[in-house]
C-alpha positions in Angstrom: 29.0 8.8 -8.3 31.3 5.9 -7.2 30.6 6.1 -3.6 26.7 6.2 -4.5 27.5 3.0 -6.7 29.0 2.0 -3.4 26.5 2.4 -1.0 23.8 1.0 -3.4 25.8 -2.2 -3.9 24.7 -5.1 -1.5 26.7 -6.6 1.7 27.5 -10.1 0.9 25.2 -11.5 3.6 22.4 -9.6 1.2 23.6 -11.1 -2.1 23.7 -14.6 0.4 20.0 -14.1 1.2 19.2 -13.2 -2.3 20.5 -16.4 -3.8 18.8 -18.6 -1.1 15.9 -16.4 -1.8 15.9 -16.8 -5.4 15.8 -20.8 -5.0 13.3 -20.8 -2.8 10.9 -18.3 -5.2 11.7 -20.8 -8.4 10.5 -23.9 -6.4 7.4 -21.5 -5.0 6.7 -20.2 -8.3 7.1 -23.7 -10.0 4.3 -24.4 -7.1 2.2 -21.6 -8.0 2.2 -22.4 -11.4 1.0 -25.8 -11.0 -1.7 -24.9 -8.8 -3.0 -21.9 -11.2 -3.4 -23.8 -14.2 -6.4 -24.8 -13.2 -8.8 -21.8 -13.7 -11.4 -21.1 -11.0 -14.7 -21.4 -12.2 -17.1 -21.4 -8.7 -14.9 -19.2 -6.7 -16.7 -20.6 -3.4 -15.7 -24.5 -4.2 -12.5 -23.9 -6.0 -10.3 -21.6 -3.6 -6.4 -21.8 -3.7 -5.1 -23.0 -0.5 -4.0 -20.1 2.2 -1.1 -19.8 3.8 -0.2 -16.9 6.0 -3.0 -14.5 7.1 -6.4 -15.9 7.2 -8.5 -13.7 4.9 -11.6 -15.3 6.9 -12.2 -17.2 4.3 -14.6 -19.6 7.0 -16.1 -16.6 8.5 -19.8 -16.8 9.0 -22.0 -13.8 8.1 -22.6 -11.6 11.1 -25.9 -9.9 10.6 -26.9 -8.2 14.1 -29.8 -10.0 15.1 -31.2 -6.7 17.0 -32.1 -3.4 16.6 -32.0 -0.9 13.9 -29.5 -2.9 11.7 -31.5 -6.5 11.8 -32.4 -7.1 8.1 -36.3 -7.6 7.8 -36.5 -10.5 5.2 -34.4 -12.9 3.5 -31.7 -12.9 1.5 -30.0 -15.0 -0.6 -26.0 -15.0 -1.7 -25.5 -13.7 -5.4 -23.1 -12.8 -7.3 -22.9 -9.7 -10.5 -20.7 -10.0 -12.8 -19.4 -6.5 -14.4 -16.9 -6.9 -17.8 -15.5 -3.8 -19.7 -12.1 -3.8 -22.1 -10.3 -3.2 -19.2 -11.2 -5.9 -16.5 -14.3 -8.9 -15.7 -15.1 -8.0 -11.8 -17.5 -9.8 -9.6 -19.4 -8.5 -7.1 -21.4 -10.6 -4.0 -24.1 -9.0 -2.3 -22.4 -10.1 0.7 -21.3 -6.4 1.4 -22.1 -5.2 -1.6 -19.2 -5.1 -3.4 -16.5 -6.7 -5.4 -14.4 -10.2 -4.6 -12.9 -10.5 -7.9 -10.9 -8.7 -9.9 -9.2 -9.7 -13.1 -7.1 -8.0 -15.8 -7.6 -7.9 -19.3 -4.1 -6.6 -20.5 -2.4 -8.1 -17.3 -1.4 -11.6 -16.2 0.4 -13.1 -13.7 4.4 -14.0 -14.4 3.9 -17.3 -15.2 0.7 -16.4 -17.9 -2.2 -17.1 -16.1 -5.3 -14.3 -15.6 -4.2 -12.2 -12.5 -6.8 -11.8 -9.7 -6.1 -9.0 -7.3 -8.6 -9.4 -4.6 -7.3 -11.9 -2.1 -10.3 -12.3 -0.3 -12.8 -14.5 -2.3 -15.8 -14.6 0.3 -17.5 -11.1 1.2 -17.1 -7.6 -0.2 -13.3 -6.1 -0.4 -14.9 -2.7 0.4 -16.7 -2.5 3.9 -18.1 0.7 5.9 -17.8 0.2 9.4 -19.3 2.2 12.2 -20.7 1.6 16.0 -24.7 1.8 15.8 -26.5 4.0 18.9 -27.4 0.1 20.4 -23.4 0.0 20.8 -23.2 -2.6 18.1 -19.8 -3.1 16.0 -21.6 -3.2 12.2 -19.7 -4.3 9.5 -21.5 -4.2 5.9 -18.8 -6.5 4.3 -20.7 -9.2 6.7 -24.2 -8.6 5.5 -26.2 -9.8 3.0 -27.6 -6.6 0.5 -30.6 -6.9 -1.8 -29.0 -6.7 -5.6 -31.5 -4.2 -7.2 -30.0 -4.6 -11.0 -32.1 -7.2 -12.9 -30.1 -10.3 -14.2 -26.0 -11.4 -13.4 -23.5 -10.0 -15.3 -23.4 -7.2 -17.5 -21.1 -6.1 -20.5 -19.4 -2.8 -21.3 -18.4 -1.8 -24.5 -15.9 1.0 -25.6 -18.0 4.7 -24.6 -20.4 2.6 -21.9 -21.9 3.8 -18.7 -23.5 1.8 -16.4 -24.6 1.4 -12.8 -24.9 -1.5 -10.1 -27.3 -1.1 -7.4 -27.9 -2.7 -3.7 -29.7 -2.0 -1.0 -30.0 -3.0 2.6 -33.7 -3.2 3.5 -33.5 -2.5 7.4 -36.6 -2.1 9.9 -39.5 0.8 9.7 -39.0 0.9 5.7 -34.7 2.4 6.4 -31.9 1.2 4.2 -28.5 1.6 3.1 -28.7 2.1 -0.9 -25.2 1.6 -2.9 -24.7 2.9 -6.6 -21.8 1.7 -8.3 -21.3 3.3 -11.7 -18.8 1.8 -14.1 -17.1 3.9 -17.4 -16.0 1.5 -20.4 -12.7 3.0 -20.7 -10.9 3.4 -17.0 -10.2 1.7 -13.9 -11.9 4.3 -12.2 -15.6 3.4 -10.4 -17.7 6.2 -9.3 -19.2 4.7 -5.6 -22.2 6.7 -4.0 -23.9 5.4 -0.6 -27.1 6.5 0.3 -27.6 6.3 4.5 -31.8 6.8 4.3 -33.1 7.0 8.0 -30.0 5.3 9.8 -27.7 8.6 10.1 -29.2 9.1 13.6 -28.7 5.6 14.6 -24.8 5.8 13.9 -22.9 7.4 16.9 -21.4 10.6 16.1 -23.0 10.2 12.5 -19.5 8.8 11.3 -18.4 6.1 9.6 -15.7 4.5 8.1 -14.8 3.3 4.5 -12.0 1.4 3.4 -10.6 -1.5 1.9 -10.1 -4.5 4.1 -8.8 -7.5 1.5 -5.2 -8.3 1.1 -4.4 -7.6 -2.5 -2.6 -10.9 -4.3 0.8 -10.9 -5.7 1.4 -10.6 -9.5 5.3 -11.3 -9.4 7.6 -14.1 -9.3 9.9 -12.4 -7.0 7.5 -12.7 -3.9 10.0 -11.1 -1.4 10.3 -7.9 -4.0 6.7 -7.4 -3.9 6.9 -7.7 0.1 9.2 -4.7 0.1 7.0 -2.7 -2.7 3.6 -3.4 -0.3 2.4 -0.5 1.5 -0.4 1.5 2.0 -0.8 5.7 1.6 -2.4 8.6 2.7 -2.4 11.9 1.2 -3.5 14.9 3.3 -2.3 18.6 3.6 -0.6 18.2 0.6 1.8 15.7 1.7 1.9 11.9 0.8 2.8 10.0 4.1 3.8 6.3 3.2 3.1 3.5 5.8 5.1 0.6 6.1 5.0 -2.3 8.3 9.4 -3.6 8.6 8.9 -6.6 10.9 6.7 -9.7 11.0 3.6 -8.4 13.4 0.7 -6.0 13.2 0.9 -2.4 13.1 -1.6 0.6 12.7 -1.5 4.7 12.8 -4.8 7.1 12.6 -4.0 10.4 10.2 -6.0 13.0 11.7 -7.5 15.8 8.7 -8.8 16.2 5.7 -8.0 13.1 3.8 -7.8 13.2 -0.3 -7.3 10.1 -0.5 -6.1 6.5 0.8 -4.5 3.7 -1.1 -3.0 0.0 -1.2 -0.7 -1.8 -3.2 1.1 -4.1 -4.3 4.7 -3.6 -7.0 2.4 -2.6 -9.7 -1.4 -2.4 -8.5 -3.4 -0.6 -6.2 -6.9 -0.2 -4.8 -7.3 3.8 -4.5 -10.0 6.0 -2.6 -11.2 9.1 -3.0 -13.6 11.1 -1.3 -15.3 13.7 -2.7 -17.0 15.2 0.6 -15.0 16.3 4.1 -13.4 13.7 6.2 -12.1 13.4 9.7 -9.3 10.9 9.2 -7.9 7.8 7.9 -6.9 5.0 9.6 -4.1 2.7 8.4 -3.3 -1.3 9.1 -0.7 -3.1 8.2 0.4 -6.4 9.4 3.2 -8.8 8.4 3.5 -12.7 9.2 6.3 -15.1 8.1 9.9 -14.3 9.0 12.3 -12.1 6.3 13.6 -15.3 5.0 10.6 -16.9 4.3 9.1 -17.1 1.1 5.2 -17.6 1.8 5.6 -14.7 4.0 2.3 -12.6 3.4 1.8 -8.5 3.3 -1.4 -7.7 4.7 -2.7 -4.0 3.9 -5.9 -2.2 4.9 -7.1 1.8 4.5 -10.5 3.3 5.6 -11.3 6.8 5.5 -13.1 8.4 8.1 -16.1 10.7 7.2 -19.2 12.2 9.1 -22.6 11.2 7.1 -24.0 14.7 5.8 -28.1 16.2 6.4 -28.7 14.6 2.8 -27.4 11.1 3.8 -24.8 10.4 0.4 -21.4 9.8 0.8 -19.6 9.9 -3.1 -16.0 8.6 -4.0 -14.1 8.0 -6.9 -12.5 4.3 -6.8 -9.3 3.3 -8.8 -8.8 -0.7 -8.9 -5.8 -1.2 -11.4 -2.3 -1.0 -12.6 0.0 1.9 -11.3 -0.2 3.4 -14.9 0.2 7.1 -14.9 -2.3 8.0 -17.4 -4.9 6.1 -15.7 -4.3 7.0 -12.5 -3.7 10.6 -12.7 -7.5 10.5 -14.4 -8.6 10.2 -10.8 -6.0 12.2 -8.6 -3.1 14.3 -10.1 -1.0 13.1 -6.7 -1.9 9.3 -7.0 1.2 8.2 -9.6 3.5 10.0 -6.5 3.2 6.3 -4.9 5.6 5.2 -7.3 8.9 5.9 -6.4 11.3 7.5 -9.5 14.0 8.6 -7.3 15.1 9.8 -4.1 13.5 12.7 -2.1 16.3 14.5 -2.6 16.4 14.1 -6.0 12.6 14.3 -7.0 12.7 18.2 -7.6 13.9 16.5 -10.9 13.4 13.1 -10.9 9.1 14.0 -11.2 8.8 15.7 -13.8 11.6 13.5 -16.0 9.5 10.7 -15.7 6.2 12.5 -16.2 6.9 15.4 -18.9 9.2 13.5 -20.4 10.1 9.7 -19.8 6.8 8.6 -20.0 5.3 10.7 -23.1 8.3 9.5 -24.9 7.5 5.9 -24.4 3.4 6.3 -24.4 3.7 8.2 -27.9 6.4 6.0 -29.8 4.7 3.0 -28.7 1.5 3.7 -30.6 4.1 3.2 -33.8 6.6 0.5 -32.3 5.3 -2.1 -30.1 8.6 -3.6 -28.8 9.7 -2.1 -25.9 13.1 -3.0 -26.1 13.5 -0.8 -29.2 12.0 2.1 -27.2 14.1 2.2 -24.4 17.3 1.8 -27.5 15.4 4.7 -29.3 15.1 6.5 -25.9 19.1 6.2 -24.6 20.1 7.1 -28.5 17.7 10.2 -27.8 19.1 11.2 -24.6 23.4 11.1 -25.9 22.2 13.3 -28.6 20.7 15.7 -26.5 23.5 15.4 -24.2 25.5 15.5 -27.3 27.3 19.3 -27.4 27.9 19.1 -23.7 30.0 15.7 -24.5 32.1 17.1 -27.2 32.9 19.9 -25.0 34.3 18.1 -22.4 35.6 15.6 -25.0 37.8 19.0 -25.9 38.8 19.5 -22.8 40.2 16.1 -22.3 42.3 16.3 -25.1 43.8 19.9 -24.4 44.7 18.0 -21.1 46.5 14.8 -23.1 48.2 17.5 -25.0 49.4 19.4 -21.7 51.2 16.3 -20.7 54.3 17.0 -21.6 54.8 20.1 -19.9 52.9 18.8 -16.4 55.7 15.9 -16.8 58.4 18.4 -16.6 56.9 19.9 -13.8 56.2 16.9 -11.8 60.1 15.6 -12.5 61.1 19.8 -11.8 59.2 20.1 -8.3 59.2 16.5 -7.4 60.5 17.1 -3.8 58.3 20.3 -3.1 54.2 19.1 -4.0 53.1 22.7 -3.3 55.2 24.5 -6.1 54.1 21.5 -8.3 50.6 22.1 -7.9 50.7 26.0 -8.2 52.8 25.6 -11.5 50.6 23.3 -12.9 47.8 25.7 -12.3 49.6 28.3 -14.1 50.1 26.1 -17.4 46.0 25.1 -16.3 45.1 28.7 -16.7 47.4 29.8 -19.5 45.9 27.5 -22.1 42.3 28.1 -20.9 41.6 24.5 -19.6 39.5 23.1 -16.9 41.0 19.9 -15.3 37.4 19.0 -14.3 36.1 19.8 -17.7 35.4 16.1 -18.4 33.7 15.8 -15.5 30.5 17.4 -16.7 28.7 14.7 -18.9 28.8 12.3 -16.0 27.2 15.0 -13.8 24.7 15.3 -16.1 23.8 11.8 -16.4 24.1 10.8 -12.5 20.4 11.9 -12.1 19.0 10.7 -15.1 20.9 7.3 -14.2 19.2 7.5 -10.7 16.0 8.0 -11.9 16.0 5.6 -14.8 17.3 3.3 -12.2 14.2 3.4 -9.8 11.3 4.1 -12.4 12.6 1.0 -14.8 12.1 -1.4 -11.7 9.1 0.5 -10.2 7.1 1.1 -12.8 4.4 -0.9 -14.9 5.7 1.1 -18.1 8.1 -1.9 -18.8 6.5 -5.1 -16.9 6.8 -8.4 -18.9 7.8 -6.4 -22.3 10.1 -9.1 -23.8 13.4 -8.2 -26.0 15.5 -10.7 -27.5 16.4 -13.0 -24.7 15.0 -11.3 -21.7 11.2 -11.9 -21.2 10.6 -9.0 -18.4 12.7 -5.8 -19.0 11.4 -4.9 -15.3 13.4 -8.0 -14.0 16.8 -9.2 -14.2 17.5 -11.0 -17.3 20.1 -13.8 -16.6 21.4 -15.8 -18.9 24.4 -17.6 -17.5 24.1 -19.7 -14.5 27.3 -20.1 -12.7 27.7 -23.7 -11.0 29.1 -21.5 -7.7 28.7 -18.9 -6.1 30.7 -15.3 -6.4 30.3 -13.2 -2.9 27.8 -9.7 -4.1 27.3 -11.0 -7.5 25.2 -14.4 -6.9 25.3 -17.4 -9.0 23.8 -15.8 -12.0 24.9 -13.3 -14.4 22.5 -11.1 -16.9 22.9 -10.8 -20.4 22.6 -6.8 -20.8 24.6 -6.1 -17.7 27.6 -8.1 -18.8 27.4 -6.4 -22.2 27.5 -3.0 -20.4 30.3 -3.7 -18.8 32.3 -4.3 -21.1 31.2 -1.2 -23.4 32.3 0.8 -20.1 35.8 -1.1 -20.2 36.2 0.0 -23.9 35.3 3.3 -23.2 37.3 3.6 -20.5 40.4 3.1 -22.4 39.3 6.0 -24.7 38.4 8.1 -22.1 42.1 7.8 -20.6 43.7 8.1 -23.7 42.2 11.4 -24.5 42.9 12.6 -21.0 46.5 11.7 -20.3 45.7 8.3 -18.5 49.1 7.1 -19.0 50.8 9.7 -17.6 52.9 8.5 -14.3 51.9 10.7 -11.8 50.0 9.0 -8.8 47.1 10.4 -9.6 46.6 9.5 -13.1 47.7 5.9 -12.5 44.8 5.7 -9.9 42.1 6.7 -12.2 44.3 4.1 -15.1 43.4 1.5 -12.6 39.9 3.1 -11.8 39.0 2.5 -15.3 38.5 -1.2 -15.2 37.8 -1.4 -11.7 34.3 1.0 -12.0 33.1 -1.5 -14.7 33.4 -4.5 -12.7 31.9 -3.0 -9.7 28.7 -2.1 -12.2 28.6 -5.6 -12.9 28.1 -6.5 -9.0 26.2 -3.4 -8.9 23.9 -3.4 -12.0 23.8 -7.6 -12.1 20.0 -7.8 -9.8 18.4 -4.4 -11.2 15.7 -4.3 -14.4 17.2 -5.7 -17.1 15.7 -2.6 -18.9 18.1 -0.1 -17.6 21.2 -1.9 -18.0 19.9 -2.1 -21.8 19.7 1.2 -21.6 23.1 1.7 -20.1 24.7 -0.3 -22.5 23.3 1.6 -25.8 24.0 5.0 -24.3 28.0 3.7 -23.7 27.8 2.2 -27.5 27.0 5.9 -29.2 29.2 7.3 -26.5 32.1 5.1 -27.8 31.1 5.8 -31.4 31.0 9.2 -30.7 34.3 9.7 -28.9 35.9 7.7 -32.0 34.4 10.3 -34.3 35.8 13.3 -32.1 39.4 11.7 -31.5 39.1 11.5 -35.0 37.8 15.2 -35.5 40.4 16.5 -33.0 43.1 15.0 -34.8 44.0 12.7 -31.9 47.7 11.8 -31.4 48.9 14.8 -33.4 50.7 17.2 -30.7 49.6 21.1 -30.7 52.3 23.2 -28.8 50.8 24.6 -25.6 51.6 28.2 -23.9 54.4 27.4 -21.7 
């Protein structure tokens, strides 16, 4: 456990960086926040500067001027506004499809409605494919008839309804889309009808994807960096790809294809096909160095899939928060995107957060709406659980204080021969029935529930700006003293719950080596005397940077575990000496 702790722990040159970083972000973020509070209301004469990737926000329409794919009359730009509980999208006819996307329950950090589509100007979802007249067509780029009446409609809770376009092309052919929206999920069911063009398409294939850069929600920008990625899921196996270093980067996934995905810490744009598919194809592409905090995370996905003899091509589209019970709706392997613990460790790690974690917190929250309580309720929940194992170690920990005695007089008997020590004291071990690693097991125990509480309370959505007492985001650090210097791997910050934590573990710690013997002057038990103020410093360095939620969590499960070992010292009749078999 201690050399995991360890490895976890940042160099020095890291906790550097992050420092630096941290500046940099509050002077960024006190930018952004500026420059957002002024709402967008025309989003073609009110765009926020770019910086970083060009999302062709200049980019004239490309309309082929010749051939099959030359429009037959003219079009002008609109845009459809579509509003449910959930979200107020806009969609341009320029590609058909959406280039804004705002969240009802979800704002940015600093309060303001959060947009996800970067790309304000054309369609975020494009098919692309290479005509028979070897032209490069791109729908994003071309103006579509908008066959629903009027500009915006409204869905209330139980609503269906459907947004139409077409592209009117030569000799009475089109490209016909259907986008039908449900009240009550982030999932949009997309059908495109190819009617007399399939022959005009080499190879009849075409490709769909998602070509806008998806904005940040976050104040940490260079965290949401390192959570942007895009996915694929075929053969049963979710390949992640990741672009490391500033430049652009691409790979082709040949198969069938369930589906393809973007995202951001806590959003995602998600595909789905529902017919066969050849492949997908994904981009990635990075500009700005590491240490630069306007560097941009550019991700793409398009499936690849052959137009069938009755021209439709059906998916299921997901545009929203990383929530499991909305995602799942749409693909039982979409929520595996969010990481909740190590490969090695995700035989357990899954189904913790989904059978249990997450049910927990979904169902008590329809009765308590602070979060903060939950995760209290949720570590007071797990210790009692854990609860019979604990006292039984707790046990064995004191048959080993009361062993003491005799293992002295061994130590002081065979002090010049270490192998006779150590096969007497396994004789006295054995002859009173105790396990020298009996207090071992608890901790065991807990390492993967640790692990995975670790990752899921700074991955997932679950606990995003839920405020308790003074921390505002229990999915962020929550510091509350600034340090006028700097300490090497801690930074120039400390958090409230993490510093509280730490010194439960320092209390309990000199319980814990009580019961066991800790004062005993063998090498070995001085080590761990020392160990047990050492291990809750290094959580300090350790815990200081990660969710303030867990560290809450920590530092209730080491309260009951202090109250509890009281009670059982107590119970046990601690300092009272039992005579053991000699």
């Amino acid at each position: 456990m201690v050399a995991w702790f360890v490895v976890s722990m940042p160099s020095e040159e890291e906790r550097a960086a992050q420092i630096a970083d941290r500046a940099r972000q509050d002077s960024l973020a006190q930018t952004e926040a500026t420059q957002q509070k002024t709402p967008i209301v025309e989003q073609e004469t009110t765009k926020p500067a770019q910086t970083g990737i060009k999302e062709n926000q200049s980019v004239e329409i490309t309309t082929p001027q010749s051939g099959i794919f030359s429009t037959t009359q003219e079009v002008e730009k609109s845009e459809f506004t579509v509003s449910t509980p959930l979200y107020t999208a806009v969609f341009s006819n320029r590609g058909a499809g959406p280039v804004s996307f705002i969240f009802t329950e979800y704002d940015s950090w600093d309060g303001t409605p959060f947009q996800l589509i970067s790309d304000t100007t054309r369609s975020a979802y494009n098919f692309g494919f290479l005509s028979t007249e070897n032209l490069n067509v791109d729908t994003q780029n071309l103006l579509f008839t908008q066959i629903t009446t009027g500009s915006s409609f409204t869905l209330n809770e139980g609503d269906t309804r459907e947004l139409k376009y077409t592209l009117q092309l030569s000799d009475g052919r089109q490209i016909a889309y259907t986008y039908t929206f449900l009240a009550d999920t982030y999932e949009i069911d997309f059908n495109a009808q190819f009617i007399g063009v399939s022959d005009y398409i080499v190879g009849r294939a075409v490709d769909f994807g998602w070509n806008s850069k998806l904005n940040s929600s976050e104040k940490d920008k260079k965290q949401e960096g390192i959570d942007a990625s895009a996915y694929v899921y075929l053969g049963d196996e979710l390949e992640k790809f990741k672009v490391e270093d500033p430049g652009r980067e691409e790979d082709t996934f040949n198969g069938t294809v369930d589906w393809a995905a973007t995202r951001t810490k806590f959003f995602t744009q998600f595909m789905k096909p529902l017919q066969p598919t050849e492949s997908a194809f994904l981009t990635g592409e990075v500009t700005g160095e590491s240490d630069d905090p306007f560097q941009k995370h550019r991700y793409t996905s398009a499936i690849t899939s052959a137009i069938p003899d009755d021209g439709t091509l059906s998916y299921k589209l997901f545009v929203g928060p990383l929530k499991y019970y909305e995602i799942k709706q749409v693909d039982e392997h979409a929520y595996d995107m969010v990481e909740v613990g190590y490969n090695w460790l995700r035989f357990f790690s899954d189904p913790f957060v989904r059978f249990i974690v997450i049910p927990f917190f979904t169902f008590f929250s329809k009765f308590i709406g602070n979060y903060g309580v939950l995760v209290i309720i949720f570590a007071a929940s797990v210790k009692l659980v854990l609860s019979p194992l604990t006292f039984k170690s707790y046990k064995s920990m004191a048959a080993m204080r009361e062993l003491q005695p005799q293992l002295k007089e061994i130590q002081d008997k065979y002090k010049d021969n270490p192998q006779k020590q150590q096969q007497e004291t396994m004789k006295i071990y054995k002859k009173n029935k105790v396990n020298p690693l009996g207090g071992c097991l608890p901790n065991l125990l807990q390492f993967p529930i640790l692990i995975t509480l670790w990752r899921f309370f700074q991955n997932s959505i679950l606990l995003r700006q839920e405020e308790f007492l003074w921390a505002s985001d229990l999915s962020a650090p929550d510091y509350i003293i600034n340090l006028p210097f700097s300490i090497p791997f801690l930074g120039d910050a400390i958090g409230g719950f993490v510093l509280l934590m730490s010194l439960a573990m320092v209390f309990q710690s000199k319980l814990t080596g009580g019961m066991s013997g800790g004062a005993g002057s063998n090498p070995m038990a001085q080590q761990m005397k020392v160990l047990q103020y050492i291990f809750p410093v290094m959580l300090l360095f350790i815990f200081n940077s990660f969710a303030s939620g867990l560290s809450l969590y920590y530092l209730i499960f080491n309260v009951l575990s202090i109250v509890q070992q009281l009670y059982i010292n107590k119970t046990l009749g601690k300092g009272k000496e039992v005579p053991a078999k000699a």
